[in-house]
N, C-alpha and C positions, 0 to 999 in steps of 0.2 A: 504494500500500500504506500502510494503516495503521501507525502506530509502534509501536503494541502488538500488531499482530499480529504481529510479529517475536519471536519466542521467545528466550528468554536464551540468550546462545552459540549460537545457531544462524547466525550472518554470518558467512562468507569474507573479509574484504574485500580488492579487488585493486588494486595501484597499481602503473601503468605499462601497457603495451602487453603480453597475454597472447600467450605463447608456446606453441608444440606442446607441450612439455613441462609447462608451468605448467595447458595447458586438462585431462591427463592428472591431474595432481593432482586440480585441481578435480574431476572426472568422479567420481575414487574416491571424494569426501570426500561426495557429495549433499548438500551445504549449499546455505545458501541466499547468493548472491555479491553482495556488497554492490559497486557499481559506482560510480565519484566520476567526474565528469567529468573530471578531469585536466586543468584551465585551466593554462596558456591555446590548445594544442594542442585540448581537446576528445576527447582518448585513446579515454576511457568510454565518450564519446557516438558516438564516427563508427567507434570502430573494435573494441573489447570488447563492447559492446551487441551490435552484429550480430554477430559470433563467436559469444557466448554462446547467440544464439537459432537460429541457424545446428547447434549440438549440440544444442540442448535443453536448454541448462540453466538453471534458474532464477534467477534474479537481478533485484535492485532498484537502480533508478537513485538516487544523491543528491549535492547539490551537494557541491563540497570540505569547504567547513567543517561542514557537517552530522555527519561522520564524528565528530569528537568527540565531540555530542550521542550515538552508536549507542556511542563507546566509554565515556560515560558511565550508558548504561542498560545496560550488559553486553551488547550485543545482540551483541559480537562475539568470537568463538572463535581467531579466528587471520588473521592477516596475509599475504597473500604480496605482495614485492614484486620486481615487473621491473624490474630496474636492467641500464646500458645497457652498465657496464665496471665489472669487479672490477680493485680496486687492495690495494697492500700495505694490512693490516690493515681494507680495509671495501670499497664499491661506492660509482658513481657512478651518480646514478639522476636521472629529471628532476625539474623544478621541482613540490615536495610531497613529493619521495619522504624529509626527514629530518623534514616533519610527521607522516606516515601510522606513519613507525618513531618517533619517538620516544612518540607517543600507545599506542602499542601497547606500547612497554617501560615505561611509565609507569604501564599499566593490566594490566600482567603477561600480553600477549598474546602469544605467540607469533608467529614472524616467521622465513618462508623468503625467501631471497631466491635469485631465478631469472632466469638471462640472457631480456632479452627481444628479439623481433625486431626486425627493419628493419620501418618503419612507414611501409605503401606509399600515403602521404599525403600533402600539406601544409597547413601548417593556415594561415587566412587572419588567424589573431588571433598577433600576436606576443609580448602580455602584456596583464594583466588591461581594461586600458583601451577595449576593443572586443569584440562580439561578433558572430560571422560576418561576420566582417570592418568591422564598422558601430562607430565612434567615438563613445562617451556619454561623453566628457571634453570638455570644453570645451577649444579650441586652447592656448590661452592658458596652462591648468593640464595640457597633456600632457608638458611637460619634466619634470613632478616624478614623475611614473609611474614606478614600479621595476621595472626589467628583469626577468622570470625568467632564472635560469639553473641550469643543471643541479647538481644538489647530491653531497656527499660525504653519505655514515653510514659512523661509524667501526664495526668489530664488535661492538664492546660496547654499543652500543644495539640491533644486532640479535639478542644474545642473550637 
């Protein structure tokens, strides 16, 4: 898909693993669902992709950081994100989930956050440093690699 064929405020976008309840939302809303791979798991790609096509619903793939570039042309309407555990005053969501909300509260996006399921997967990349399993760092510069790990958003970036 074209970048301009995306209509102002016409993007969903989802981050984390869609749940029964989160694909209900989407269903009502007929947006169009903007989809981020979710490095370094690959969330979007192995496991919301096929969900999404699976109902029928429309949706475009884009790398992580792409998402900014969508929340800077307004391409997006509103946020949902599947976080793994609600804690006093916010959720814990995986590695991106206080990129996706704070770009969103930053760009005055609205933003549900929705328990998401157990994700009947594993993934073969443990952080950015590989993909499907396959190492593009050189040995040498793999100790300087930064771990993902599951992040906090406090409430007030999600509102």
């Amino acid at each position: 898909m074209i970048l301009e064929d995306i209509k102002e405020k016409e993007g969903l976008l989802v981050w984390g693993a869609i749940s029964g309840e989160g694909l209900e939302q989407i269903r009502e809303g007929q947006d169009l669902v903007i989809v981020p791979e979710n490095r370094p798991s690959m969330t979007g790609l192995k496991y919301n992709i096929p969900l999404l096509r699976r109902h029928g619903i429309r949706f475009v793939y884009c790398t992580d950081n792409m998402v900014g570039l969508l929340f800077h042309r307004k391409k997006i309407r509103k946020t949902v994100i599947f976080y793994k555990q609600a804690v006093e005053n916010g959720i814990i969501g995986v590695p991106g989930t206080l990129y996706a909300a704070t770009l969103s509260h930053l760009h005055g996006v609205p933003v549900n956050a929705v328990p998401q399921p157990e994700i009947p997967f594993d993934s073969a990349d443990q952080d950015a440093s590989s993909l499907g399993g396959k190492s593009f760092v050189a040995e040498k510069y793999q100790k300087e690699v930064i771990l993902p790990a599951d992040e906090r958003v406090e409430n007030e970036i999600l509102e």
